[in-house]
N, C-alpha and C positions, 0 to 999 in steps of 0.2 A: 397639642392634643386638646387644650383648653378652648383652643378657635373655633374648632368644628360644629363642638354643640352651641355654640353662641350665634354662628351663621345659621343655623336652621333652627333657631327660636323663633316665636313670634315676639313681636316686643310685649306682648301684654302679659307673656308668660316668664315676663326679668325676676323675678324672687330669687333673691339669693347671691343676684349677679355685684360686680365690684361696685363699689362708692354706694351701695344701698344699705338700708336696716340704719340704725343708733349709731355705727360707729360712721357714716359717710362723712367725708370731711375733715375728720377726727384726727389726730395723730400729726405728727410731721411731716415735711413737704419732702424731705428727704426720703421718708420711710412709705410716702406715698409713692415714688420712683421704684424702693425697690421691691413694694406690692406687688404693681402693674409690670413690674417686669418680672417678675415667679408667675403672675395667673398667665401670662402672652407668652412665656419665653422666647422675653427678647433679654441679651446681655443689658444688665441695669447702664455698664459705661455706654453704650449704644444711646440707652433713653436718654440720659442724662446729657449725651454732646450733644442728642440731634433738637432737643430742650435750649440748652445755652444756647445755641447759635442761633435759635429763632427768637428767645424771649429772656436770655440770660435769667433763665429759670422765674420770672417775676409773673404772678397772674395779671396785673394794672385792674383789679378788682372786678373782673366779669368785661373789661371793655375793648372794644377792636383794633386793631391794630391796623394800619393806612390799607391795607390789602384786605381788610377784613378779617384777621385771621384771631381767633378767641384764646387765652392761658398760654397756660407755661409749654403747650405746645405748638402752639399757632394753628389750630382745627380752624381753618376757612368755613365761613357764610355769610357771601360778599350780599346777598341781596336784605337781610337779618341787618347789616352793617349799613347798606345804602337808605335802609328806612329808616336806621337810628340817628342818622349825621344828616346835619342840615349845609345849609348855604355857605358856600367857603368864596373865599376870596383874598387879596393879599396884604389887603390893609391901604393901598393907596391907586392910583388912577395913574400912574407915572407914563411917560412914553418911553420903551424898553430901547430904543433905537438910541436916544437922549443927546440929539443932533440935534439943537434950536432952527438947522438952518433945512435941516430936512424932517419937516416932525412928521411924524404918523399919525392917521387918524384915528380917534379913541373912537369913537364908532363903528368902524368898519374895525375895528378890532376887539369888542363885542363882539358882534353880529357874528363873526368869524370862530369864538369861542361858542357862541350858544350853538352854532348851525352843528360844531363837534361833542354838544354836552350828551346828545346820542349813546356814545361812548360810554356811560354808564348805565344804560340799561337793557343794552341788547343783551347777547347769550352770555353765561356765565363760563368760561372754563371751567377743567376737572378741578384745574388748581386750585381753583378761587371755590369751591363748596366742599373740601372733606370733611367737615364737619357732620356733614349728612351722612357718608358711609361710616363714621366714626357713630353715627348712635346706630346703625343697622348691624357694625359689627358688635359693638357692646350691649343694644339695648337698651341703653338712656337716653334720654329724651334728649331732645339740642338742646335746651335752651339750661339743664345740669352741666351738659358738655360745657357751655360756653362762660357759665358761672363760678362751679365749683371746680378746683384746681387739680384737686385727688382723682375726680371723675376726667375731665380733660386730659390727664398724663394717663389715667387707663386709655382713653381713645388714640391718644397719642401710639401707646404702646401695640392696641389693637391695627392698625395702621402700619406699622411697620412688620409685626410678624402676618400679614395680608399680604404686604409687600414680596416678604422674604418667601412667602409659599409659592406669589405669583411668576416667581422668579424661576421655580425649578428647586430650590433649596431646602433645604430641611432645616428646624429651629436647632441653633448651634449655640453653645457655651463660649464658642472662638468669635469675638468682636469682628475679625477681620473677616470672616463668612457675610458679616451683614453688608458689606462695602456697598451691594448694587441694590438691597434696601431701601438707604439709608439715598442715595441717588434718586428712588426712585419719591421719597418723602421729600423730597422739595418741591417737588409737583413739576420740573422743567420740562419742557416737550422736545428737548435734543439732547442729544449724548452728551457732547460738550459740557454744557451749563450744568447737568445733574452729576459729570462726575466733578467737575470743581466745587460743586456742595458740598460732596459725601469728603472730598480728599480734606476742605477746611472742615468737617464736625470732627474726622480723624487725627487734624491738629489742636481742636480742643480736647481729644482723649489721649492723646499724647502726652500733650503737657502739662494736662487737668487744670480743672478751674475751682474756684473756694470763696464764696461770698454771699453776705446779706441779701434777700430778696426785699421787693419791696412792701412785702409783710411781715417784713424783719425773721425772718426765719432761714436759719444757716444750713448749706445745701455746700456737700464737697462732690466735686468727681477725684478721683485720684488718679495720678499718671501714669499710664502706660507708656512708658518710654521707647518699650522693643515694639510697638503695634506698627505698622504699617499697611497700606494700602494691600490687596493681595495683587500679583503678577497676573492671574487670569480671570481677567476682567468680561464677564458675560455680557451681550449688549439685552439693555432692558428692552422689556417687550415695549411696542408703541415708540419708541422714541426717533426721532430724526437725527440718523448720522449727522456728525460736523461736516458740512461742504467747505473750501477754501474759501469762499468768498473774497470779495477785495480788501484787501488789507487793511488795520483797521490800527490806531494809536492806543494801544491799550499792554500792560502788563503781559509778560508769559506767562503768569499761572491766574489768569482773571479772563474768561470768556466775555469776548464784545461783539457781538453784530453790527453790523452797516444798516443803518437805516438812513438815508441820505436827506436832508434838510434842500430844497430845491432852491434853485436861482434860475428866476425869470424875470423878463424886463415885457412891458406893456404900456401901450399910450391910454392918458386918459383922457376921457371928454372933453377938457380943455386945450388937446393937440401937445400935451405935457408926458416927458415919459418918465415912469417910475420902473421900479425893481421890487425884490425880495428874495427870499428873506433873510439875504444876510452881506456881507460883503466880502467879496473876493481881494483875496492879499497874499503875500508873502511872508509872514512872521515868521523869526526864527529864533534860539537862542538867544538872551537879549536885549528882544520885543517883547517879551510876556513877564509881568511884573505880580499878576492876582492868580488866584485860582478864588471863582466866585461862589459860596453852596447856595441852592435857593430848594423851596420844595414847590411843587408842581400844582402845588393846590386841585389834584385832581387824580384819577387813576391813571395806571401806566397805557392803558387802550386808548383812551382820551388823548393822554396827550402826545405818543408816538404819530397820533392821528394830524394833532394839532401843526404837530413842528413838517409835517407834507403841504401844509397849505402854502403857496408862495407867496399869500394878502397877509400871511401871519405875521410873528417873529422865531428868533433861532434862538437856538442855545447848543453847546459842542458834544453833551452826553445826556442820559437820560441810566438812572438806577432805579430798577424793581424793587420794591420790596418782600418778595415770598423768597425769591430764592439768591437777590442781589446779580441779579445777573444784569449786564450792562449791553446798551446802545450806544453807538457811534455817530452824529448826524451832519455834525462840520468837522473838516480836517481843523488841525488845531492852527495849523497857517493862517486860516479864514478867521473874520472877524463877526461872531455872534449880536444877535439882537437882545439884549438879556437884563443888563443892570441897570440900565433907565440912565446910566452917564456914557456920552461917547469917552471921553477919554479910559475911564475904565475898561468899557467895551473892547477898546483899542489895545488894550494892554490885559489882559484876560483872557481865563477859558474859562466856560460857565457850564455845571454840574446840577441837573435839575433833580431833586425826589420825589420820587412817590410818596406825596403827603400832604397834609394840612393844617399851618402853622396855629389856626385857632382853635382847634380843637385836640388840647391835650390830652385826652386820651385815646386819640387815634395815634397810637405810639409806633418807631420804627423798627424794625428789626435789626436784630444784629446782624444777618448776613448781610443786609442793604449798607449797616457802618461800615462793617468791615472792606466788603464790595470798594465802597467810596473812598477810604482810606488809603485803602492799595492802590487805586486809580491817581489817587492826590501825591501818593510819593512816586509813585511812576511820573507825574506829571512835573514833580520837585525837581526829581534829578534831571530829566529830560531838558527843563528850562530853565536851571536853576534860581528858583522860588523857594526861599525858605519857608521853613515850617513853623508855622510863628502868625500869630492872630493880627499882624499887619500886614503880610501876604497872603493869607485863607480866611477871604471875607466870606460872610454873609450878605447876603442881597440887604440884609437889612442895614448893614455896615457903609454900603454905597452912600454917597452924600447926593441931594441935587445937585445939579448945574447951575444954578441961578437960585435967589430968594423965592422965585415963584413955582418953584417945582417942589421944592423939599414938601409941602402938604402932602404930595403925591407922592412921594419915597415907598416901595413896598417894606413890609416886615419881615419877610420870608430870611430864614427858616424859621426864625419866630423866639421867644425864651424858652420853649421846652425842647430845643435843639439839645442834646449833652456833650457841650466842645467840649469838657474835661474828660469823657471819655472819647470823645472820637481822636483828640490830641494822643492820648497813650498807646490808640491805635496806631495812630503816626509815626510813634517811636518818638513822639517830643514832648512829653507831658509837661502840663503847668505848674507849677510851683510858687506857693505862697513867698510874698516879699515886704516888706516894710523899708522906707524908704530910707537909701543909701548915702551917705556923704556925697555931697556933690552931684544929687542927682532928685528929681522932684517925682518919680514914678514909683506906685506902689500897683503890685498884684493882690487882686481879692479873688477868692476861689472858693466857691461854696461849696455846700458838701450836694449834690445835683436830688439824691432822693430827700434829703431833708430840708431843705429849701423853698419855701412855696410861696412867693410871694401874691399879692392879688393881684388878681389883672382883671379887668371887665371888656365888655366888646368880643367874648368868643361869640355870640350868636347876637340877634337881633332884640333880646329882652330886655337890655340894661340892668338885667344880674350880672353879680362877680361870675367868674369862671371859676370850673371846679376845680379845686386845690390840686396841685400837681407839681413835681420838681421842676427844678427853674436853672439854668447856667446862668440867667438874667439877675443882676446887680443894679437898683436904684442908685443910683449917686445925685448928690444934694449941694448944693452953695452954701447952705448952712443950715442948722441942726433943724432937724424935721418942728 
């Protein structure tokens, strides 16, 4: 009842509306949830999954998230986010193929990425800007929406009882009334992928969640144990039924597309034939010893674009970050272009994100950890790959080939990856150790938000980079 006159406001006539006047901001982050869910009526457990699973409740203090997406609700404003973030790159010039005896040319594989850097500024999807209908339903300005956390979780909230009206529904007290909602706030443009969102926020209200933000402020959901999904499921307006598509290596409850990574062969000027981009094989049970993470140093348009070119290289998947929905591009048989070592190559499947490892506060989503998680133990048992930080490297973990490659080693995913949480997603978390009789290995496990060590080199200035949690541990020969 509260929506209607908020939609037929002009913005200039907001007095009075949420997160304004002396108290905006004010109060707890907790008690900011269940504000905006009394002024929206939306269920506060509603705000609060479809919250956790985009930002685990954290605002990362006014800054974007790899998809653009602003607080503790991830309100999208990719173009706001492309003018904010500079030049990325992966830290090193390696050749991804990392065959001495076939190398690839680092020029033509430039030239290859600039001719796709396009990609980030054609059109925007709906996905990638709700931020804007987020101040048209509330009436605050974007740039409160994208700052202040109180106002953001009202947009947030606005947002979804929009959803829930557009649906046919009426605002309900019953969680489970919000199901195609809460599908519909992911932003997915197919049935598919928006109901595996809505089914994972339902398993964080099921089992509820309870923890420190990264403004140290304590935020519970509490479990609904009996909630479940409802049986008649309405398809949302706009959306793309799931087709069959060809079959694809991915999990049963994790939506993958085919986007296929091409292989061609062509002569070059020198009467010499080459290929790309990737190689054809048989791998089976085994054969596969890594599962490699790297991030894509780029948008998910970008670089779907990228992995079609056959001058390019490959890689076996590709994960979004809004809603964690995943791409398929090499069967996992085939042998990816990805870690800058053939032999890794060879014994690997490689996992790109949506992201950029120098800029730590372009931070990832949880549906994209999660997303990736699922994928890694599907991929565990599939191959059996243990789960264990000497078979789930990082790109940055690959070694050269040779003394004169290691300068060129990329970083990716970088030190603000958080393997101590994407590990617990795993079902294997880390655990502190001091070393044991008869054995020389000790674990160090920071605490990931309190942690910050410096780092210089995110941008071009040769300033430190801005403080931020780190999974990253300096280790020394001897005392600093």
């Amino acid at each position: 009842a509260l929506l209607l006159p908020l939609l037929a406001a002009a913005p200039g006539a907001a007095a009075g509306r949420y997160g304004e006047g002396p108290a905006a901001g004010s109060g707890s982050l907790q008690g900011a949830f269940t504000r905006a869910a009394d002024r929206y009526e939306v269920p506060v457990s509603v705000l609060l999954g479809v919250s956790y699973l985009q930002s685990r409740w954290d605002g990362h203090a006014g800054a974007a998230s790899v998809s653009g997406g602003y607080g503790p609700m991830h309100l999208t404003d990719l173009r706001t986010a492309l003018a904010e973030s500079g030049t990325h790159d992966h830290g090193g010039a390696e050749d991804p193929r990392g065959d001495a005896a076939r190398p690839l040319d680092a020029g033509t594989l430039r030239a290859v990425g600039a001719a796709h850097a396009g990609q980030r500024t054609g059109a925007v999807p709906e996905r990638l800007r709700t931020l804007g209908k987020a101040a048209e339903l509330t009436g605050l300005p974007a740039e409160r929406l994208r700052e202040d956390p109180a106002a953001n979780i009202a947009g947030g909230a606005a947002l979804l009882a929009d959803a829930q009206r557009e649906s046919g529904r009426p605002a309900s007290d019953d969680p489970a009334d919000w199901f195609g909602a809460v599908a519909a706030y992911s932003g997915a443009d197919d049935e598919a992928t928006a109901t595996v969102y809505a089914e994972a926020v339902f398993v964080v209200m099921r089992r509820g969640e309870r923890r420190t933000t990264d403004s140290g402020q304590q935020v519970e959901l509490r479990p609904s144990p009996g909630l479940r999904p409802p049986s008649d499921r309405r398809r949302r307006p706009g959306m793309r039924a799931a087709g069959p598509g060809p079959a694809v290596e991915c999990p049963r409850k994790l939506v993958c597309t085919w986007q296929p990574a091409p292989y061609e062969k062509w002569e070059e000027q020198d009467g010499t034939t080459d290929y790309g981009n990737h190689d054809r094989a048989n791998r089976g049970p085994g054969d596969i010893d890594y599962i490699v993470v790297h991030d894509v140093e780029g948008y998910w348009d970008g670089a779907t674009s990228l992995i079609a070119d056959p001058t390019y290289v490959s890689w076996h998947y590709s994960l979004r970050s809004s809603d964690g929905h995943v791409a398929q591009h090499l069967k996992t048989k085939d042998v990816g272009w990805h870690a800058g070592n053939w032999f890794v190559n060879a014994k690997s499947v490689g996992l790109e994100h949506e992201g950029f490892l120098t800029d730590p506060d372009a931070w990832y989503t949880e549906a994209m950890y999660r997303s990736s998680a699922r994928l890694v133990r599907y991929l565990s048992r599939t191959y059996d790959v243990p789960l264990d930080r000497q078979h789930v490297l990082g790109h940055d973990n690959v070694p050269g080939t040779v003394p004169s490659t290691i300068p060129g080693m990329h970083t990716d995913p970088g030190p603000y990856w958080d393997w101590d949480h994407y590990f617990r997603l795993l079902g294997s978390p880390f655990h502190r150790e001091g070393p044991r009789r008869g054995a020389d290995m000790v674990t160090i496990l920071p605490d990931y938000d309190e942690h910050r060590p410096v780092y210089t080199r995110c941008d071009d200035s040769g300033q430190t980079c801005t403080p931020h949690g780190s999974s990253a541990v300096r280790l020394h020969t001897a005392p600093a």
